[in-house]
N, C-alpha and C positions, 0 to 999 in steps of 0.2 A: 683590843680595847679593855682596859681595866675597869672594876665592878663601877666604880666611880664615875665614869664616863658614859658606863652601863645606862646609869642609874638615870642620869641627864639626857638621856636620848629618848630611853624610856618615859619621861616623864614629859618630854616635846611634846612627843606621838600621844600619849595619853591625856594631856590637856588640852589638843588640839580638838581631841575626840570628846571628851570628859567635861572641860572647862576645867573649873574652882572643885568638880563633884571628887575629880581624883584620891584615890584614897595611898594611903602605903600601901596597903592589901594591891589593889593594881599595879601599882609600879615595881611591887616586888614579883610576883606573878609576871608580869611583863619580860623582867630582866631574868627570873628563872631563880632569885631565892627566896628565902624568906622575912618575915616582914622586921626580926630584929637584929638583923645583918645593916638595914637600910641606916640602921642606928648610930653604927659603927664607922657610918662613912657623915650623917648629916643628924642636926638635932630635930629636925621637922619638916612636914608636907612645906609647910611655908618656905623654909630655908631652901630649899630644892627648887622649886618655883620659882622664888626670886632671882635666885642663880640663872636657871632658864631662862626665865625672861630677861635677865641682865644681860645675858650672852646672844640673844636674839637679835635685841634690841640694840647691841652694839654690833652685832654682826652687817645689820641691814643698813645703818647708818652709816658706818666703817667704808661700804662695798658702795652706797651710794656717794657719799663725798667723793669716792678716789672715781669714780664716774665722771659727776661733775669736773673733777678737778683736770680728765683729759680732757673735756669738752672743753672747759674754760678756757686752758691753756693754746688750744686751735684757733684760730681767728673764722670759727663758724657764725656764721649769721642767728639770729634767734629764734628762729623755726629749725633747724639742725639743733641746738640744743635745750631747747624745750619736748624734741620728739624723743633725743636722749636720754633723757630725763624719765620721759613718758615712758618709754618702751622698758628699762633699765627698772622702774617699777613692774611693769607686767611682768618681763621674764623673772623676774626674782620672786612673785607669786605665784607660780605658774603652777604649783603644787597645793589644791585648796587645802589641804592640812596647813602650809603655814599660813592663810588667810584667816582661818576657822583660830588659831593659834593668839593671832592676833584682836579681834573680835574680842576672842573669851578675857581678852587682861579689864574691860570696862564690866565684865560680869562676877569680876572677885570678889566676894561677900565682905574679905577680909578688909576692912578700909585703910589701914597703914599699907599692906601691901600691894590693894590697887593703886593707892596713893605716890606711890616710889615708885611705880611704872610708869604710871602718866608724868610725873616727872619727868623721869629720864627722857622719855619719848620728847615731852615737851621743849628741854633744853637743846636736845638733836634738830628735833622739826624749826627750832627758833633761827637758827643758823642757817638752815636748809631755803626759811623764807626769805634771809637776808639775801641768798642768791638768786632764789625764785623774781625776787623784786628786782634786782639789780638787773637779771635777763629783759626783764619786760621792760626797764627803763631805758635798756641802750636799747631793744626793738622798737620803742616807743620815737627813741632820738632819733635812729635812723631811719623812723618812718615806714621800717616793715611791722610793726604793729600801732595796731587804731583801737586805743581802748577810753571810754568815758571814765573809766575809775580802775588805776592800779590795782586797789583791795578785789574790786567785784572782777575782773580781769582773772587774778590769782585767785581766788575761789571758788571760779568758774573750775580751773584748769584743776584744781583737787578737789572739786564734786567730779569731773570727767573719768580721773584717775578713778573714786572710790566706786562711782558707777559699772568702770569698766571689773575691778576687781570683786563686785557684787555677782558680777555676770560668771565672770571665771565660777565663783564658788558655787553657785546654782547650777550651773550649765554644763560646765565641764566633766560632772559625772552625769547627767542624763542627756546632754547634749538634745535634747528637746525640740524648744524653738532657735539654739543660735547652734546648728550645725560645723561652721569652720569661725573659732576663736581666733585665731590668727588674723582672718578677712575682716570680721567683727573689729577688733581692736583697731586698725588700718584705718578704717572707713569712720569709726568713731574720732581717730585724731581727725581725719582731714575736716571732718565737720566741723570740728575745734578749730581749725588753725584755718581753716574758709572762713569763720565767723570772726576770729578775731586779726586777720593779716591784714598789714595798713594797703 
């Protein structure tokens, strides 16, 4: 991996840990030089960060669409992929660092910078719901789902998701009150899809 790549990796791990607090001092220490080498590769904390987060954030949306897209293409009913959906989130947070990672971009002091993340997110997630809506309408048509309101419907199912991915980030290093996450997660869709299958 070159210092470059270094640097980017370094700087995941350390904002996931860190937030916004990350300094160069850390992320050069992290990668093993020092802090006016980081200069030579980037102009700024910020410039670094947004990269990260640009790469992130296209990476999870990128790995999600091509998800979706074999689900789509299947003639699965809409409880098959609605779980797909579901699950294809959980495993891809399965590591609270990138949960925690995620979190810290609404804690950026920097307001242009938080500003071009929620962005980006936004444009992705805006797509994401035209599919989300489109599932629930053909389940709605063919009468495996029964919902009073598409919106309250789809809201439900991404508080369920952010619920479930609260629990990973709590849990999964003390493992406390929800001993097996996998069972957890399982049992938390069917409650989902018991409440809302026609």
């Amino acid at each position: 991996m070159d210092t470059k790549a270094e640097i980017l990796s370094a700087t995941f791990q350390l904002f996931a840990e860190k937030g916004y607090n990350t300094t160069m001092a850390d992320i050069a220490k992290k990668v093993g030089i020092k802090v006016p080498s980081i200069y030579s590769h980037f102009q700024s904390k910020d410039e670094i960060i947004c990269l990260v987060m640009t790469q992130e954030i296209r990476s999870f949306f990128d790995n999600l669409n091509a998800q979706i897209s074999i689900v789509d293409k299947d003639e699965h009913n809409s409880e098959t992929k609605l779980k797909s959906f579901c699950f294809f989130i959980f495993t891809y947070f399965t590591k609270p660092e990138r949960i925690r990672f995620w979190k810290s971009i609404s804690l950026i002091y920097n307001y242009e910078l938080r500003e071009n993340c929620r962005q980006l997110v936004k444009e992705n997630e805006t797509q994401i719901a035209i599919l989300l809506k489109n599932i629930f309408t053909e389940g709605k048509r063919k009468g495996e789902i029964k919902y009073e309101s598409l919106e309250g419907s789809l809201f439900l199912f991404i508080a369920m998701i952010h619920g479930v991915l609260d629990a990973i980030l709590v849990y999964n290093e003390t493992e406390y009150l929800i001993s097996d996450l996998d069972n957890y997660k399982k049992k938390i869709w069917q409650a989902y899809w018991d409440g809302i299958k026609g």
